[in-house]
FIDOTOR-877574 format. One record per residue (C-alpha): x, y, z; residue number from 1; chain. Coordinates in steps of 0.02 Angstrom, whole numbers, plus 50000, padded with zeros to 5 digits. Layout:
BEGIN
      x      y      z  fipa  vexvex
      X      Y      Z   NUM       A
...
% end
This chain:
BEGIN
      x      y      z  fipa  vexvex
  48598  51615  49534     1       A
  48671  51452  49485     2       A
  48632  51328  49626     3       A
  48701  51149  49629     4       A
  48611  51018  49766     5       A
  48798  50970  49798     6       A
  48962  51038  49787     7       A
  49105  50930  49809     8       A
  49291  51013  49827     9       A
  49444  50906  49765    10       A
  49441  50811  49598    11       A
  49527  50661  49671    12       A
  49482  50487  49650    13       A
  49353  50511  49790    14       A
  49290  50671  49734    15       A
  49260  50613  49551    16       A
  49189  50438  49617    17       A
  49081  50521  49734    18       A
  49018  50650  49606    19       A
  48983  50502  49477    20       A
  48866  50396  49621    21       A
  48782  50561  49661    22       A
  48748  50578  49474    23       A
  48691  50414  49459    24       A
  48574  50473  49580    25       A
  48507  50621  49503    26       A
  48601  50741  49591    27       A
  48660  50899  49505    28       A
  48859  50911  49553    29       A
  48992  51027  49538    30       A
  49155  50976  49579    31       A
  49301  51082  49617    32       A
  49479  51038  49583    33       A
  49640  51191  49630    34       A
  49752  51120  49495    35       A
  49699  50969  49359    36       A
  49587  50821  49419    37       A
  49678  50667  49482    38       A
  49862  50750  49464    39       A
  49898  50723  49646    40       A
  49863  50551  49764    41       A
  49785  50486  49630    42       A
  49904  50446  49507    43       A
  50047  50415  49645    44       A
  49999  50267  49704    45       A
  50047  50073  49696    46       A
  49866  50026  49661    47       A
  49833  49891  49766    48       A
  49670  49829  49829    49       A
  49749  49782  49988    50       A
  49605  49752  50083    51       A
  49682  49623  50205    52       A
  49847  49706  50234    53       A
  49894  49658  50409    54       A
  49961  49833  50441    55       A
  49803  49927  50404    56       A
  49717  49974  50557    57       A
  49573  49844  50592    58       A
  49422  49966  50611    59       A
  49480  49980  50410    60       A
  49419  49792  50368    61       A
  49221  49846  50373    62       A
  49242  49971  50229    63       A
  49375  49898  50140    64       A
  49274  49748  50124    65       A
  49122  49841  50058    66       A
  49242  49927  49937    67       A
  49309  49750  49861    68       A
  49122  49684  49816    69       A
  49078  49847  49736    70       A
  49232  49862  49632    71       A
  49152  49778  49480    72       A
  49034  49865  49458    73       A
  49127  50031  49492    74       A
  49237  49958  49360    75       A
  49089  49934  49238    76       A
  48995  50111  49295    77       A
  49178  50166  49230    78       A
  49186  50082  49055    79       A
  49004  50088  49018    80       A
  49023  50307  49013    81       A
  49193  50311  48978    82       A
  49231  50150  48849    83       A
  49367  50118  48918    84       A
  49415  49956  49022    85       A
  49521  49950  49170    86       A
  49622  49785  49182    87       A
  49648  49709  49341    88       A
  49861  49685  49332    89       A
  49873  49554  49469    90       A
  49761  49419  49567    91       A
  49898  49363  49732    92       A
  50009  49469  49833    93       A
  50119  49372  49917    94       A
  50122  49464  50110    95       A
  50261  49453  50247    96       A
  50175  49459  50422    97       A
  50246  49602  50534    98       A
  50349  49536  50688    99       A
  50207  49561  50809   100       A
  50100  49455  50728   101       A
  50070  49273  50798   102       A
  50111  49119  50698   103       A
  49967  49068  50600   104       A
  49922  48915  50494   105       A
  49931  49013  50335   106       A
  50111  49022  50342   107       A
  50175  48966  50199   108       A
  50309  48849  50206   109       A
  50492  48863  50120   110       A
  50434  48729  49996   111       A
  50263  48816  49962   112       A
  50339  48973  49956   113       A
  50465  48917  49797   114       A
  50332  48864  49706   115       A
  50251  49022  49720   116       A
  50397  49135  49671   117       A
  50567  49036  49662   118       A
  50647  49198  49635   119       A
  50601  49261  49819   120       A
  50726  49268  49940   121       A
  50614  49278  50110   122       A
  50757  49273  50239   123       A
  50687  49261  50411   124       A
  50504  49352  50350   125       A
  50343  49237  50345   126       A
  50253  49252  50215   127       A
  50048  49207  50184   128       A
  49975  49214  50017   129       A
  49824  49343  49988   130       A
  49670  49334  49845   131       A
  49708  49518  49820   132       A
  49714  49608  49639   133       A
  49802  49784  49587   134       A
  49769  49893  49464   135       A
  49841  50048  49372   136       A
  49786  50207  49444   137       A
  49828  50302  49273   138       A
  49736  50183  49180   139       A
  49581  50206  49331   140       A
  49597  50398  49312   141       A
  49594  50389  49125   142       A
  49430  50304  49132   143       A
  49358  50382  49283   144       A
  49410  50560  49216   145       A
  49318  50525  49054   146       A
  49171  50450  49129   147       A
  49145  50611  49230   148       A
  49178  50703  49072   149       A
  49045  50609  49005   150       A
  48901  50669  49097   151       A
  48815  50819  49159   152       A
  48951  50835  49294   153       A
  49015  51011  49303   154       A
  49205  51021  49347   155       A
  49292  51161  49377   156       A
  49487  51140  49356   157       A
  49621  51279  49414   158       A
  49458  51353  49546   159       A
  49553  51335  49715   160       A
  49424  51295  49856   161       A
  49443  51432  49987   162       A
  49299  51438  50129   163       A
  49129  51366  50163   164       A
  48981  51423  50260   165       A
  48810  51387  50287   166       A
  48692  51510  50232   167       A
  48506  51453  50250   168       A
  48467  51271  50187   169       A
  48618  51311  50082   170       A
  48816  51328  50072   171       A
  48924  51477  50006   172       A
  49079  51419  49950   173       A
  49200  51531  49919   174       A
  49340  51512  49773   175       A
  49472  51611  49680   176       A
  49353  51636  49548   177       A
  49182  51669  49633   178       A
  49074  51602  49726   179       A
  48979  51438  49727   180       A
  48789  51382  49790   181       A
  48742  51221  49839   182       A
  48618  51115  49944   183       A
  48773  51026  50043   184       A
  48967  51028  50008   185       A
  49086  50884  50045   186       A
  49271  50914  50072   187       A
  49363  50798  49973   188       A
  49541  50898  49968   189       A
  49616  50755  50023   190       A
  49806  50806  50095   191       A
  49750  50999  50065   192       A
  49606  50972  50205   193       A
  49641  51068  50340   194       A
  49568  50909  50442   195       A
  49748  50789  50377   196       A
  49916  50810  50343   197       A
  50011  50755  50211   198       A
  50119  50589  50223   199       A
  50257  50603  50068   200       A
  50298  50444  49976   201       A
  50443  50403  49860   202       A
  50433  50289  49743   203       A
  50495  50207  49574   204       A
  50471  50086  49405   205       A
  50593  49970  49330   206       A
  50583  49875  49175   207       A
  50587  49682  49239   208       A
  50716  49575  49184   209       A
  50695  49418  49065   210       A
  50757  49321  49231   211       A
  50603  49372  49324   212       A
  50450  49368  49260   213       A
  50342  49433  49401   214       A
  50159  49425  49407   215       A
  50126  49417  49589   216       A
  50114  49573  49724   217       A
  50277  49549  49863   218       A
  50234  49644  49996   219       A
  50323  49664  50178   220       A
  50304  49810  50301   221       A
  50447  49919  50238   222       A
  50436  49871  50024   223       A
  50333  49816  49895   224       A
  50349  49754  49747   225       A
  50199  49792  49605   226       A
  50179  49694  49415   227       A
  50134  49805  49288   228       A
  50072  49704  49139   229       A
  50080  49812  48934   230       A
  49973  49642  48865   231       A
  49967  49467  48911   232       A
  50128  49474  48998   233       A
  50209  49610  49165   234       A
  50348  49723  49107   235       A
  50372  49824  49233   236       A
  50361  49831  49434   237       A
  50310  49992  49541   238       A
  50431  50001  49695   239       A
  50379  50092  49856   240       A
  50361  50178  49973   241       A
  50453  50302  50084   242       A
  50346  50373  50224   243       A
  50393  50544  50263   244       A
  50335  50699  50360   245       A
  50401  50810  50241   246       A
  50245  50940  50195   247       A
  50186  50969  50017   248       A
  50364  50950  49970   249       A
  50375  50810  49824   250       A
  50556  50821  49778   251       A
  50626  50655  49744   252       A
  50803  50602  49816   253       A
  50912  50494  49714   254       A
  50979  50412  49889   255       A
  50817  50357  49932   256       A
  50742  50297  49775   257       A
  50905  50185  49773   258       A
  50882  50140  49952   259       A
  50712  50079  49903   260       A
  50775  49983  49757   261       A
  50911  49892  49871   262       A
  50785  49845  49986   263       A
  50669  49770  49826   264       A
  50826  49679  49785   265       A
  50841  49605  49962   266       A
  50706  49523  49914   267       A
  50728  49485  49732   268       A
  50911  49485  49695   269       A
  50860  49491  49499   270       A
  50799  49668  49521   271       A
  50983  49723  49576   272       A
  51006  49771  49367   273       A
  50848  49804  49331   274       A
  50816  49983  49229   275       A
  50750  50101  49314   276       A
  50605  50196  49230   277       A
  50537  50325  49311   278       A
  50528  50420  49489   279       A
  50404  50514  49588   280       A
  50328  50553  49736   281       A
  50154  50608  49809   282       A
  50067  50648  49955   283       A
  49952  50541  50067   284       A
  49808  50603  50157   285       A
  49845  50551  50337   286       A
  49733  50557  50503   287       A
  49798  50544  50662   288       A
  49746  50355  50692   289       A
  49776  50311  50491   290       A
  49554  50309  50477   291       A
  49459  50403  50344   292       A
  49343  50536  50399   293       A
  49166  50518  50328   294       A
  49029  50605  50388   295       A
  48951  50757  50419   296       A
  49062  50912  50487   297       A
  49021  50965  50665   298       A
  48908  51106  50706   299       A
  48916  51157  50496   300       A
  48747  51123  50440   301       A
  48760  51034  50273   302       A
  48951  51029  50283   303       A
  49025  50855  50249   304       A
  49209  50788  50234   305       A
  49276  50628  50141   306       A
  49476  50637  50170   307       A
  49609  50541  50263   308       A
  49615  50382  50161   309       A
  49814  50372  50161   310       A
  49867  50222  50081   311       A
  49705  50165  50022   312       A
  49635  50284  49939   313       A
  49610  50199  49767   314       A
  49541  50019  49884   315       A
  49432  50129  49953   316       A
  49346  50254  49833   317       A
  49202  50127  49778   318       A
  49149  50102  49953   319       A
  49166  50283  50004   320       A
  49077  50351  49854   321       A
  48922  50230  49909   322       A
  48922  50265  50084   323       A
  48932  50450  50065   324       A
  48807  50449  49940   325       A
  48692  50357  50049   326       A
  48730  50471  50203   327       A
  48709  50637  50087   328       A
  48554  50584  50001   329       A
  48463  50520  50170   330       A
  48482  50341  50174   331       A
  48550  50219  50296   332       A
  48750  50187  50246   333       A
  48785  50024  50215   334       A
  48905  49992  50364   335       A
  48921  50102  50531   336       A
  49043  50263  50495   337       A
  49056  50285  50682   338       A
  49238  50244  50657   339       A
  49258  50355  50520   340       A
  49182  50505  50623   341       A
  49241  50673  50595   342       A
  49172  50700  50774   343       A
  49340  50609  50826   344       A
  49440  50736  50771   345       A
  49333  50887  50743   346       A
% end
């Protein structure tokens, strides 16, 4: 009987960075995946390493920290098995402070603010400027997907995770195709967990205009605005994102994709011609109070979940990946998970 020491269901950018640091380890891994690794979350999203976004909860900040200062070398784990690099796009994301916030001394004044991006039109928003960078999740699950591919990883596409129980020192995981043994299993479904629900999100590319030549993140609370670089110099902009409780449902709507362009252009009138691209939408893993749940499953011996990382799930795979690994393989995790308990909503 084949027996891996860890099954991990979900081929997501936390499932596949998970598997690679419990490789690293010396951990035999099987990873499960329903459809094709990284097809969902994964390659839906803006990209942006927004570990200081003022409206992510604040219990966030411990592991979105740890997730920043192990991003190089994620990145390097990354090229070093995979040969390909992953270019950081942008360095500054310029952020508009939600209305509850207090006035702080970062506020950037009018003057400051041109200098930055004379092509901003800020109205009444206030805006701070953030050391944050973004990246390309296609290009990250290129690399990451190769990387896997790459080692003794075995990955299992179109083998839909149905059921889990202990058995033993063991788990019995059930699939459409069989049945799988391992030591432990994590749940890494993502939206598919039965422990979140999904949060659909609209969103859109345009070519940018000769008039704007964008290389800085504009975020507010309802918009942002993402450079895409294709060489030395952006070309495009992501747009996003609606924030809907619609299901799995991922149909995009022409109203809203133009709804989200008009409020882009609020902001940068040059975008009001700008070409549009491309359209999609995906589905965010979302927990009740917007936190990740890592840690082990209540009362299910050996049963473990990593899911719920809604808008952050490419900030926060590095840091994930590390702290599960260290929970799974008997270490200390490098920060508390206590607010990341499942017990909290288990």
């Amino acid at each position: 009987m084949q027996h891996s020491d860890i099954c991990i269901a979900g081929a997501g950018i936390i499932g596949l960075s998970l598997a690679l640091e419990l490789h690293h380890r010396g951990a035999r891994i099987t990873v499960l995946e329903q459809a094709m690794p990284l097809g969902e979350a994964s390659t839906a999203a803006a990209g942006m390493l927004a570990a200081a976004d003022p409206d992510n909860p604040p219990a966030l900040r411990p592991l979105s920290d740890l997730s920043i200062s192990l991003y190089p070398s994620y990145l390097t784990r990354l090229r070093d098995l995979s040969g390909l690099e992953v270019p950081l796009h942008t360095s500054r994301a310029l952020q508009a402070l939600p209305e509850h916030m207090a006035e702080t001394s970062a506020v950037l004044s009018a003057d400051a603010l041109r200098q930055i991006l004379p092509q901003l039109t800020p109205g009444n928003r206030r805006f701070v400027l953030l050391d944050e960078h973004s990246l390309d999740p296609r290009q990250l699950a290129t690399a990451l997907l190769a990387a896997v591919r790459a080692t003794t990883i075995e990955l299992r596409t179109q083998t839909k995770f149905l059921s889990a129980k202990s058995s033993g020192d063991a788990v019995e995981i059930q699939t459409a195709a069989g049945t799988v043994h391992a030591s432990q299993f994590v749940d890494c479904t993502g939206a598919w967990s039965t422990q979140t629900a999904p949060k659909k999100g609209q969103m859109l590319a345009v070519a940018l205009p000769a008039s704007l030549p964008l290389a800085t993140v504009v975020r507010t609370p309802d918009i942002y605005i993402v450079p895409r670089a294709a060489g030395p110099k952006p070309t495009r902009a992501i747009i996003g994102a609606t924030v809907e409780d619609a299901g799995f449902d991922k149909t995009v709507h022409p109203a809203d994709i133009a709804r989200l362009k008009a409020q882009a252009t609020s902001l940068l009138p040059q975008l009001a011609d700008a070409t549009l691209l491309e359209s999609w939408a995906g589905l965010r893993p979302v927990t009740a109070d917007h936190l990740p749940l890592l840690g082990a499953t209540p009362s299910r011996t050996n049963h473990f979940i990593a899911a719920g990382h809604y808008r952050n799930g490419i900030l926060l795979a590095p840091a994930t990946a590390h702290v599960m690994a260290q929970l799974l393989t008997g270490e200390t995790p490098a920060i508390s998970l206590s607010p990341y308990s499942p017990s909290r909503v288990l």
